[in-house]
C-alpha positions in Angstrom: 27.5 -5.0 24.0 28.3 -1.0 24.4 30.9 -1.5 27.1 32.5 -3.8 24.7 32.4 -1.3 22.0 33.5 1.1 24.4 36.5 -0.6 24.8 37.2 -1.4 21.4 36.5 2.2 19.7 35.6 4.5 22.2 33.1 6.4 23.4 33.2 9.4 21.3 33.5 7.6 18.1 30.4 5.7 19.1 28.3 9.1 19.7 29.7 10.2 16.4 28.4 6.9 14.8 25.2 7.8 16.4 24.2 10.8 14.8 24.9 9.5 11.7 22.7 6.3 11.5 19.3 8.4 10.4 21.4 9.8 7.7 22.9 6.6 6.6 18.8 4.8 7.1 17.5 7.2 4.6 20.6 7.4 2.0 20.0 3.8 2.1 16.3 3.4 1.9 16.9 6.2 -1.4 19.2 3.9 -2.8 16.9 1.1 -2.5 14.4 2.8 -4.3 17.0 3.7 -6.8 18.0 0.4 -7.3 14.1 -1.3 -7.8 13.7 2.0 -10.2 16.7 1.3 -12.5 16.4 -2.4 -12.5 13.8 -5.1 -13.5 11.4 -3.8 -11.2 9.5 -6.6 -11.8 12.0 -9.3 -10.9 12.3 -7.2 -7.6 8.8 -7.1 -6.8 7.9 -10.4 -7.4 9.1 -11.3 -4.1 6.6 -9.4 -2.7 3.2 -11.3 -1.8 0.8 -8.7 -2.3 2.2 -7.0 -5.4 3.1 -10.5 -7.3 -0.4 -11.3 -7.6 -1.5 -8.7 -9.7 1.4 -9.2 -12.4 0.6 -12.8 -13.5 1.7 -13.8 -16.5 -0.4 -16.2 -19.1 
């Protein structure tokens, strides 16, 4: 799979890419957060087991 990349796009551009995934993990884990916090956060969390049981409604 990385000698096929290689090919494609180069090395370099592949060691750039590299040192930017933890960057791009946490920008996108803050807007996830972001995202349940300015939405419904209930419609969001109701796909979680644990959490959806606490929040039934009667």
């Amino acid at each position: 799979m990385v000698q096929v990349l290689k090919k494609l796009i180069g090395a370099k551009y592949i060691a750039i890419a590299r040192t930017w995934v933890p960057t791009m993990a946490g920008w996108g884990s803050v807007g996830g957060v972001a995202l349940v916090y300015f939405t419904d956060w209930r419609l969001i969390l109701d796909w979680v087991p644990y959490i959806n049981g606490k929040f039934k409604d009667d």
